[in-house]
N, C-alpha and C positions, 0 to 999 in steps of 0.2 A: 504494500500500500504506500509505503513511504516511498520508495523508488520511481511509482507512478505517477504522486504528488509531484515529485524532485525532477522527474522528465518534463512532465507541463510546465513546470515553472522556465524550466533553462530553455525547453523550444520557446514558450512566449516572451523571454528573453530575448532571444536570437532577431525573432521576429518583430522587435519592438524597436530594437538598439538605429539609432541613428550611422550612416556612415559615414566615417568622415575621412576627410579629401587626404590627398597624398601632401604628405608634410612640406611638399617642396613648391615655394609658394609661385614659380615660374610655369606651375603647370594650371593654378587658379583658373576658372573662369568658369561662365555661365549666371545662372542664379542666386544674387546674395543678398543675404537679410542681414542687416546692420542691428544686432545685437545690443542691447543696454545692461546686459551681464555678462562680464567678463569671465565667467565660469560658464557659463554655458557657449560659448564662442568656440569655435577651431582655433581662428586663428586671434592674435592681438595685432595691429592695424597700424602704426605710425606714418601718420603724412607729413611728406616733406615739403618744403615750400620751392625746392627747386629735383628738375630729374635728376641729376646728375648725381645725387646722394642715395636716390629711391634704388632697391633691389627691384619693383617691377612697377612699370609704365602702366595704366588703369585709365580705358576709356570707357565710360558708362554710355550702355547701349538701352535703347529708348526699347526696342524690342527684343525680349529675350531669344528667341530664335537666330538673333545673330549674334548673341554670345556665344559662342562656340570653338573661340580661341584663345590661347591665356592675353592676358590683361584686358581682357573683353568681359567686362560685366554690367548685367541688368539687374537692378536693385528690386526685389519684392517685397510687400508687404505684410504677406502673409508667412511665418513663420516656419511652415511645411510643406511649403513650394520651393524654398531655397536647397539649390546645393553646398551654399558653404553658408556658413554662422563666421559672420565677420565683425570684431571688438574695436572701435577706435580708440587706439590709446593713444592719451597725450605724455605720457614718458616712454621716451624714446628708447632707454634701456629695459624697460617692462617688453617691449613691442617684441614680436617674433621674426618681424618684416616691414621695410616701410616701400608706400608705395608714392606714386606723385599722378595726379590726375591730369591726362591730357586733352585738349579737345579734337586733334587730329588723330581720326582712327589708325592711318599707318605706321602710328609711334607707340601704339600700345601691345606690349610683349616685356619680357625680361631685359632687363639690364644689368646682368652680371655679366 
């Protein structure tokens, strides 16, 4: 009986767990919800005020069907429509990654 209890629990575990994106923030894109808890986030967020500091170039796309390339992202508002859980932090040594927002689509990608 316990075993049985102990299987449901971990399959609706499995089935429940959110997944999240591969740690390497040049591969980012698609659907992102801008988080207000930094524990529930992927990633933490530092903007830079110029590219040339930023690990990845981020151009916000109006329709998410063209996000579909790293630094290509469409902001949602719903919670469980996002692929990534993104934290803006303003301390730059907290941050995992900083990005710089640009308005020319053919600049947004990695900059390492």
């Amino acid at each position: 009986m316990v075993s049985i209890l102990l299987s449901l629990i971990l399959c609706f575990s499995v089935f429940n767990s959110v997944d999240q994106p591969n740690n390497d923030p040049c591969e980012i894109y698609g659907k992102v919800f801008y988080e207000k808890d930094p524990q529930r986030a992927h990633f933490r967020v530092y903007v830079e005020d110029s590219e040339s500091f930023a690990d990845v170039i981020v151009f916000k796309e109006v329709n998410a069907l063209y996000a579909d390339r790293p630094g290509h992202w469409a902001t949602v508002s719903n919670h469980g429509l996002a692929d990534v859980y993104i934290y803006i932090e303003k301390n730059r040594s907290l941050a995992d990654f900083s990005i710089y927002y640009t308005d020319i689509e053919s600049f947004a990608g990695c900059n390492r």
